[in-house]
C-alpha positions in Angstrom: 0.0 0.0 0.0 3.2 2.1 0.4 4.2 1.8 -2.9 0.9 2.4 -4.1 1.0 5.9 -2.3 4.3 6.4 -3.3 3.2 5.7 -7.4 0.3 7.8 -7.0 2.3 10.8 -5.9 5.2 10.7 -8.5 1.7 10.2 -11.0 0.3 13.5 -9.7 4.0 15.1 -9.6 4.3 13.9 -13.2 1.2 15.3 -13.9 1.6 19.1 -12.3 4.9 19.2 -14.4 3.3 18.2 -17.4 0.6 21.0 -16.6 3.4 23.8 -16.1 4.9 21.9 -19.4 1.7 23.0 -21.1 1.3 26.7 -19.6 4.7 26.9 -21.3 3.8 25.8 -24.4 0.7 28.1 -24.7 2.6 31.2 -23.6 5.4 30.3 -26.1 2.8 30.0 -28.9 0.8 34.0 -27.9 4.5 35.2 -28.1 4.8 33.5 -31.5 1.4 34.7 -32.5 2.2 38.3 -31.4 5.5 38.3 -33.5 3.8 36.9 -36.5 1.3 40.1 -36.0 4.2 42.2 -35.6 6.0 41.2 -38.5 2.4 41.6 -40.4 2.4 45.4 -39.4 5.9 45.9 -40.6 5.7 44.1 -44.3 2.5 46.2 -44.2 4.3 49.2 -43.6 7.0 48.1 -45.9 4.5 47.8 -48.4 3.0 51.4 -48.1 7.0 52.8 -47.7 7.4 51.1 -51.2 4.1 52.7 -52.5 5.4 56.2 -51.3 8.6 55.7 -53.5 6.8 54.7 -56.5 4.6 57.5 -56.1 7.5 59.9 -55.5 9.2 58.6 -58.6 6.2 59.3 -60.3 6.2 62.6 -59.3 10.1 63.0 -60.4 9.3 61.5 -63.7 6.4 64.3 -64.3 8.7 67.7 -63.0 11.7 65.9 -65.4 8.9 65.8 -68.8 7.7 69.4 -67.1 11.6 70.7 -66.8 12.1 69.3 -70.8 8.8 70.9 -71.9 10.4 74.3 -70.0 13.6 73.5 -71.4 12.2 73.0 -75.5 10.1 76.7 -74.6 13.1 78.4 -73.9 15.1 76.6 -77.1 12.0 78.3 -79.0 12.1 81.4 -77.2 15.5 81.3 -78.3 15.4 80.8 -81.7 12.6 83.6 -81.9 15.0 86.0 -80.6 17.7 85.4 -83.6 15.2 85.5 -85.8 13.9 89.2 -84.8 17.7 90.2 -84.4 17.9 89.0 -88.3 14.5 90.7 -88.8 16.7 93.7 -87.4 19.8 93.5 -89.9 17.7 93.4 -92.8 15.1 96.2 -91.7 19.0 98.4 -90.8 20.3 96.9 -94.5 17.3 97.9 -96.1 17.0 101.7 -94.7 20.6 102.1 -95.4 19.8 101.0 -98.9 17.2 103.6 -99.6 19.1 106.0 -98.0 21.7 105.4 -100.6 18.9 105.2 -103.3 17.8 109.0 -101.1 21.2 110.5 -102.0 21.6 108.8 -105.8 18.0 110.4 -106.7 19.1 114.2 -105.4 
């Protein structure tokens, strides 16, 4: 009957560490379910960071075509301006010319 008693009490002490065995477990699996969350939040955080860059990007992309368009204006612009000063030799040529033609008729 001893050894019965004795049995029965290593049973139960085999059982209370096979209950704090288990509490383990479970608190070992909320901390692995509350990284897993964590590293949810952060790809999805990640993922917007990535979003902001390609819409920054975009917007890089649109000021460079905008700075071109600027860029091709002023080339026009430009051009315009050598035009008129040609305008302006010929207009000069052309007065000195009549005023040549002036003189010859007097």
């Amino acid at each position: 009957m001893q050894q019965v008693g004795v049995t029965m009490q290593q049973r139960d002490a085999t059982m209370q560490q096979v209950g704090a065995t288990t509490q383990q477990v479970g608190k070992t699996t909320q901390h692995v379910g509350a990284t897993t969350q964590q590293v949810g939040a952060t790809t999805q955080q990640v993922g917007t960071t990535m979003k902001q860059v390609v819409a920054t990007t975009q917007q890089v992309g649109v000021t460079t075509q905008q700075v071109g368009a600027t860029m091709q204006q002023m080339g026009v612009t430009t051009q315009v301006g050598v035009t008129m000063q040609q305008v302006g030799g010929t207009t000069q040529q052309v007065v000195v010319t009549m005023q040549k033609l002036g003189a010859k008729m007097q």
